[in-house]
C-alpha positions in Angstrom: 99.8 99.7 115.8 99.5 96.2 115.1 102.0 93.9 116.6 102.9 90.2 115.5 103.5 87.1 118.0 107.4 86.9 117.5 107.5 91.0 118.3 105.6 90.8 121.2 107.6 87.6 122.0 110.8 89.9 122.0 109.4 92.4 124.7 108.9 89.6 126.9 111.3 89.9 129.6 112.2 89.5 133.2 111.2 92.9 134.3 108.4 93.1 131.6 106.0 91.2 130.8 102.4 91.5 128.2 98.4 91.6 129.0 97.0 89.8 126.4 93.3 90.1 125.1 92.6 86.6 123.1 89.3 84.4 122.7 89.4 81.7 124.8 88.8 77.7 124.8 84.5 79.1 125.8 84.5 81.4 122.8 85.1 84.3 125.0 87.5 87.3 125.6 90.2 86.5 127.9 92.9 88.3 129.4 96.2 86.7 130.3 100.0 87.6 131.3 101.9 86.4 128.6 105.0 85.3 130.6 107.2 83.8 127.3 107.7 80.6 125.6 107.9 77.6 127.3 109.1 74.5 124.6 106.7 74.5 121.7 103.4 76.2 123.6 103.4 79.8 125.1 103.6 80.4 128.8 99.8 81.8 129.9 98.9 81.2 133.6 95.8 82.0 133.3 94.2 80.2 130.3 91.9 77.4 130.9 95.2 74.9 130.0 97.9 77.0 131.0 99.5 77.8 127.7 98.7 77.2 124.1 101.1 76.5 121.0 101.7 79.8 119.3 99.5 78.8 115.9 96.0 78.2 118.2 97.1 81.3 120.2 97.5 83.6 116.9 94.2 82.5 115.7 92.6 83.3 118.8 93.9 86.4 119.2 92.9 87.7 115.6 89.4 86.2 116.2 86.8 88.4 115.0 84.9 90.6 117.6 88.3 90.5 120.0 89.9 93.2 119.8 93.6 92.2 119.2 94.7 94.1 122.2 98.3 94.1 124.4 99.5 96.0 127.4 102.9 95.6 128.1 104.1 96.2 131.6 106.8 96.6 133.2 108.7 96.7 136.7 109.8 100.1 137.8 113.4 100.5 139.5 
């Protein structure tokens, strides 16, 4: 099933949050909580610069040979 940025956006929540698969700043496959949107530039801990604006993000995440991959997970109760 393929899932755009704004959906994946929407499943963002305090007790859920997504594992994104995108290529990174070095050209290579990266994983990273995707923790929301912070102002103009999405909230990614783990990337190089801590976030990117959604446009470089899409791009990167549709880049060919990465698999456009998400893993949504949540807290349980």
């Amino acid at each position: 099933m393929r899932c755009a940025l704004a959906d994946l956006l929407k499943s963002v929540r305090p007790d859920q949050i997504a594992v994104v698969l995108y290529n990174s700043s070095r050209a290579e496959g990266h994983f990273s909580p995707l923790l929301g949107r912070r102002l103009d530039r999405l909230a990614l801990p783990y990337d190089d610069d801590g976030g990117l604006d959604p446009r470089t993000f899409s791009r990167r995440w549709r880049a060919p040979e990465v698999l456009r991959q998400c893993v949504l997970v949540a807290r349980g109760s």
